[in-house]
N, C-alpha and C positions, 0 to 999 in steps of 0.2 A: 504494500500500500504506500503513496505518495503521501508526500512531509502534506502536503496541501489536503487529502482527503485523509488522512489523520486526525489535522486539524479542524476540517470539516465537520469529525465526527464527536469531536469534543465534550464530553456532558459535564453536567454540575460536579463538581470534587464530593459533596454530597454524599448526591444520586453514588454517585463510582462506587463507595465504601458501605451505601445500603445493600442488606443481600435480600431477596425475593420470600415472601411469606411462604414458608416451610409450607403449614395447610395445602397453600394452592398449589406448591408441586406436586402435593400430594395427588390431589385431587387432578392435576394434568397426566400424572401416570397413571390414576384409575380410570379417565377418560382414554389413553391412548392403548391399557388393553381391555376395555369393554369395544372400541373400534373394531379390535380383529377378533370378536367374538370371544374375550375370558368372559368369564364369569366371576363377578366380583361383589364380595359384601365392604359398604365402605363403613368406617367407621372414624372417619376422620372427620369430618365439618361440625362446627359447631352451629349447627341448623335445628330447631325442634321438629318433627316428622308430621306434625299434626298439621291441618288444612288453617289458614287464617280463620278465626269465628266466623261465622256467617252474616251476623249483624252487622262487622267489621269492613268484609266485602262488600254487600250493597250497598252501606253507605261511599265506597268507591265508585259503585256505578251510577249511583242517585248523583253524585256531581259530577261526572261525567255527561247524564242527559240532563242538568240544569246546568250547560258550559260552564263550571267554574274550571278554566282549563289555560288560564290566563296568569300573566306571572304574580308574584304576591308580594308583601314585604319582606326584603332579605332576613330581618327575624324569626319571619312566620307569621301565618293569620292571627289576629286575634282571637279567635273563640280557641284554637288550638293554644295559644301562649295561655291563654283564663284555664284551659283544663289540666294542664302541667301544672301551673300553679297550682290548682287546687289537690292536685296529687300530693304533690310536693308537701303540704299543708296536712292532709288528711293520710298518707302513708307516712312520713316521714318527720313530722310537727316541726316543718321547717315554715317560717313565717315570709313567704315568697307571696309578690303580685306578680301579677301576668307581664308587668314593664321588667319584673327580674327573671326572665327566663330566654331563651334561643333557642330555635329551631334549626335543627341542620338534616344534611342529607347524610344520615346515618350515625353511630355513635362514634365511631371511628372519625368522622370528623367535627366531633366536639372536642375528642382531646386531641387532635392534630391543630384546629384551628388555637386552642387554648396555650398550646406549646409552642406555635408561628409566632403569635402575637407576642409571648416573651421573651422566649429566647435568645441569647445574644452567643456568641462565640467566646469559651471557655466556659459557660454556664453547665452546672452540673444537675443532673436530674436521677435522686436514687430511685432505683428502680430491686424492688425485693424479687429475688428469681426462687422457684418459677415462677416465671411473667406472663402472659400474653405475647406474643410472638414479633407484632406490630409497635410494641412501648416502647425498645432500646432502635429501633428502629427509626419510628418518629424523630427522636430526639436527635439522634447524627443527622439526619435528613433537617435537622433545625441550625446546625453547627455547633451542636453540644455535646454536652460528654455522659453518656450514662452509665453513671454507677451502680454497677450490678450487686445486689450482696442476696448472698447466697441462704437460702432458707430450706433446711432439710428437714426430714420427718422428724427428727430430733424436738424440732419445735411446730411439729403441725403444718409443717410448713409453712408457718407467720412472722412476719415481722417482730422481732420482740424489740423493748427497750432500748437496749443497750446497744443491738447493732445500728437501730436510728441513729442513738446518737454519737457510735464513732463513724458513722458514715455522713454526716453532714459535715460538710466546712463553709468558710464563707464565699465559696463558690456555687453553694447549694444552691437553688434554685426552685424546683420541684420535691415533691416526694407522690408516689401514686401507689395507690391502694386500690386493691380490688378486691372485694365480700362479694358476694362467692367468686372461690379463682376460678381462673380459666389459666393454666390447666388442674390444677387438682381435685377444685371443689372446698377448700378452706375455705371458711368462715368465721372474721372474729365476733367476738364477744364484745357486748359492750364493757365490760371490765380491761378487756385486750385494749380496744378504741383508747379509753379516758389513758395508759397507761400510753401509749403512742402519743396521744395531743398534749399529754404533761411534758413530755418531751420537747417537743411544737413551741407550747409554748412561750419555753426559752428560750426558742430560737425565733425571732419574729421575722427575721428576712426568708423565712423557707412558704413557701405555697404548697397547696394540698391539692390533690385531683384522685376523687374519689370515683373510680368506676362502677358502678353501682348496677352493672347492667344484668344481672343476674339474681336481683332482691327478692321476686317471689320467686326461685326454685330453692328454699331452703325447706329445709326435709327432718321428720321426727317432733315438729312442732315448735323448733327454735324461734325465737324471734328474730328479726331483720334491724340492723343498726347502722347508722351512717356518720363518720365520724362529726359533721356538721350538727348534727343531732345531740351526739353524746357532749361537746366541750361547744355550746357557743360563742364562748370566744375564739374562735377558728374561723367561724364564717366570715369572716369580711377578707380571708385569704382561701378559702376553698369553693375550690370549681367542684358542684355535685352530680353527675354527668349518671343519666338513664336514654331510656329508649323502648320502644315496643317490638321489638325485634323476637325476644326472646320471649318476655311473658307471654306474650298474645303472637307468637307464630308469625310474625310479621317482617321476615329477615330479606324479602325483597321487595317492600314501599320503601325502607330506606327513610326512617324517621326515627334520627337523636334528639339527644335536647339535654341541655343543661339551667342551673340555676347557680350564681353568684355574686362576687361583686362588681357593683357595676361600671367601673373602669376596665374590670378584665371585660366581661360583656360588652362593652362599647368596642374592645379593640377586637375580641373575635368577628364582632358584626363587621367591620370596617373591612376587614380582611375578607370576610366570606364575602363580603358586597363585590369586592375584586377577583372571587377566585370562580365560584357558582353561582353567588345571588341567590336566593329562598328554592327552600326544598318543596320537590313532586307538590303542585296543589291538589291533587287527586289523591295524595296517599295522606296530604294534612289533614284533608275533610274524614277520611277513615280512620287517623289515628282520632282526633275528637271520639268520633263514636268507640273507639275503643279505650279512651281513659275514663267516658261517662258513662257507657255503656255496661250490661251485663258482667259481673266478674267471677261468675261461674266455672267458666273457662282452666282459667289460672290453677280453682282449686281441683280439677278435674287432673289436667295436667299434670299439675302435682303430682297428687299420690300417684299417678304412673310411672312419673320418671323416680319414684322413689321405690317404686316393687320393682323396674328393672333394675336401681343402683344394689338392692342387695340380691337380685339374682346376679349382676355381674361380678360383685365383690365374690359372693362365694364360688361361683367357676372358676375367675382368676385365680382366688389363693388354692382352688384345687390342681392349678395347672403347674408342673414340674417349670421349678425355676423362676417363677412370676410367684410375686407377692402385694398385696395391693390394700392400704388403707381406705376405712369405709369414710368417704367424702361426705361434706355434711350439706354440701348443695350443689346449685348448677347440673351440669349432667355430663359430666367426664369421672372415669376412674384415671387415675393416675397409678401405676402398678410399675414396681421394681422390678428388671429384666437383669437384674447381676448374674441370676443363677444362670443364663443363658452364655453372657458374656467367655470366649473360648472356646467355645463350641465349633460343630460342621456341621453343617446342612445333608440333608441325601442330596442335594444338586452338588455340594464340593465348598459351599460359601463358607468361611469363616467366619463367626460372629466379634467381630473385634470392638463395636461400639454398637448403641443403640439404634442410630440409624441404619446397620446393617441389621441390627433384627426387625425392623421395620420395614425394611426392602425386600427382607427375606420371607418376609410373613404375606407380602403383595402378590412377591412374585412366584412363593413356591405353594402358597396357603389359600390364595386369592381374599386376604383380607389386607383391607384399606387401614391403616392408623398411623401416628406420629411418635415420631421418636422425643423422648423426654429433651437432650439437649439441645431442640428446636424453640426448649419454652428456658433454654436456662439450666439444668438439672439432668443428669443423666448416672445410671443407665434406667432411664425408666422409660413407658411408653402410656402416651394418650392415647384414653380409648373413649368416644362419645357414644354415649349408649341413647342418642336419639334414634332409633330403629324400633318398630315395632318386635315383639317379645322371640316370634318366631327365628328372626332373620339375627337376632341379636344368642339365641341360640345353636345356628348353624356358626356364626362365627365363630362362638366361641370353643365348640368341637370342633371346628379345623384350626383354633389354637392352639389345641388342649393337642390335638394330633400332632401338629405341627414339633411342638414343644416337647413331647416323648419321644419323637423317629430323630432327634438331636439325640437322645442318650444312646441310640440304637449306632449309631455310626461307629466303626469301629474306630480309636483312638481319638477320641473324642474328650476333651477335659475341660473341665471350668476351668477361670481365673479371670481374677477380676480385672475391673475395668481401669486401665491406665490415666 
């Protein structure tokens, strides 16, 4: 290639150092061999299985044939901004109006637009791992730096104290939270919260970004805590970031929203005004109907995904080599693959890290999942158990299979992971 079409092709310093959402390669190799006829169970998206309500949808089509099909205000409609607020209010005893809330096109760009609008170069954003996949991501693609700290089953995989606070300096910036994780399903406690914002507190130059997108799948009758909630004196620094994505099945309208203070909101709106402008007005009139609407739904839901988390919890810990803590919400198990770790496949593969038993489990198993060090943490693997009971069954017998024709190879040895 020529010095001139090198240069041509030049992208952001950025972009170059971002690497590609782990998920959707996933999900590009479960598309490329259902193409040539495999047969594959995926278990990789973080998608509910369930149809949007119904109530949900027609209200998408009722303003569809009354053309509200025209663009809106960058923040969002108002009757949608009045319903979030009263969510906010009425789930979360956070005292929001409708003028404190944003509308975005999905939740992923409430904390993207929340971390544009601050960030500067050398800015440090902790980030507790396992993460979310997109969080240390974001942040480099901001010109910042994210500090990862490390959170094992040791501690629940939570944040505690003490790592907050050797992980902040005065380069902090951010800190982001997310009840229930994505990927393990941890959830803290409001005892856990107030123990984090005593923290906080001493530090007043840090900001908080509370991922909250996964409040009602909390499971066994916990209750739902949001650190904004637990220490009010935090909110005038914390972004409290939801969506209907997940509780109500709604992962393709593509409706975030958050509520804080309103200089940070003035500057995300500013930025979204230049980047998309107001989210789907056909998917704001359905979310309305679904934060006023029916909530039926939700508890329905629920207990589903909570009779499949302990049918999956107990397959997994029955399957040689996998071990797997029972998650207290959301709808991932997150399961230790150490015992795997050394191994050989009947095809010849070595298992030397987590994403080859990921690759190995696609390619020799036809089951779709994500390698733990995608989220932060390894050797473990994500497993979404949004699948109906049957399919979430075959899966896990071509694990369970998969996982004993490893012992079956002849010289064959564990050893841990490097």
């Amino acid at each position: 290639m020529s010095a001139a079409a090198s240069e041509l092709r030049r992208l952001n310093a950025h972009l170059e150092s971002a690497r590609p959402s782990a998920t959707y390669r996933v999900m590009d190799r479960v598309a490329a061999h259902r193409a040539v006829g495999t047969s594959v169970i995926s278990l990789s998206a973080g998608e509910p299985d369930f149809d949007t309500p119904k109530h949900v949808r027609e209200a998408g089509i009722a303003a569809i044939r009354a053309g509200h099909t025209r663009y809106t205000q960058v923040a969002g409609l108002r009757p949608l901004r009045e319903s979030i607020a009263m969510k906010f209010r009425r789930e979360n005893g956070l005292e929001v109006d409708w003028q404190d809330t944003l509308v975005c096109s999905g939740g992923k760009q409430v904390i993207y637009n929340a971390l544009a609008a601050t960030l500067n170069e050398g800015d440090e954003v902790i980030v507790p791992a396992p993460y979310w996949v997109s969080y240390p991501e974001m942040v480099q693609l901001c010109g910042a730096k994210p500090v990862v700290v490390p959170c094992g089953s040791e501690t629940g995989f939570k944040l505690t104290p003490q790592k907050l606070a050797d992980a902040i300096t005065l380069r902090t910036r951010w800190v982001i939270l997310n009840s229930p994780s994505n990927p393990t399903g941890a959830v803290y406690t409001q005892p856990e919260l107030q123990a984090l914002a005593n923290v906080l507190l001493e530090r007043p130059h840090v900001l908080v970004l509370s991922d909250d997108i996964y409040e009602h799948l909390i499971f066994d009758g916990a209750a739902f805590h949001t650190i904004a909630q637990v220490e009010p004196r935090l909110r005038e620094r914390t972004l409290t970031m939801n969506g209907v994505s997940k509780a109500y099945a709604m992962t393709g309208w593509r409706i975030g929203f958050g509520t804080g203070p309103k200089w940070l909101l003035d500057a995300m709106e500013k930025l979204q005004g230049q980047q998309t402008s107001g989210a789907c007005t056909i998917s704001q009139h359905a979310a309305v109907a679904a934060l006023t609407g029916p909530r039926d739904f939700i508890d329905s839901s629920r207990a589903v995904f909570q009779k499949r988390r302990d049918m999956m919890v107990k397959l997994l810990n029955d399957t040689p080599g996998l071990g797997c803590e029972v998650p207290a919400g959301a709808f991932y198990a997150f399961a230790s693959c150490e015992g795997l770790i050394g191994k050989t496949t009947p095809a010849g593969t070595v298992l030397h890290t987590d994403e080859d038993v990921a690759m190995a489990l696609l390619d020799e198993a036809g089951v779709a999942i994500v390698h733990g060090s995608a989220f932060g943490l390894g050797p473990y693997i994500r497993i979404a158990y949004a699948l109906d009971d049957a399919s979430l069954r075959r899966a896990c017998e071509a694990i369970q299979g998969f996982c004993r024709s490893l012992a079956s190879v002849k010289g064959s040895a564990s050893s841990p992971l490097a």
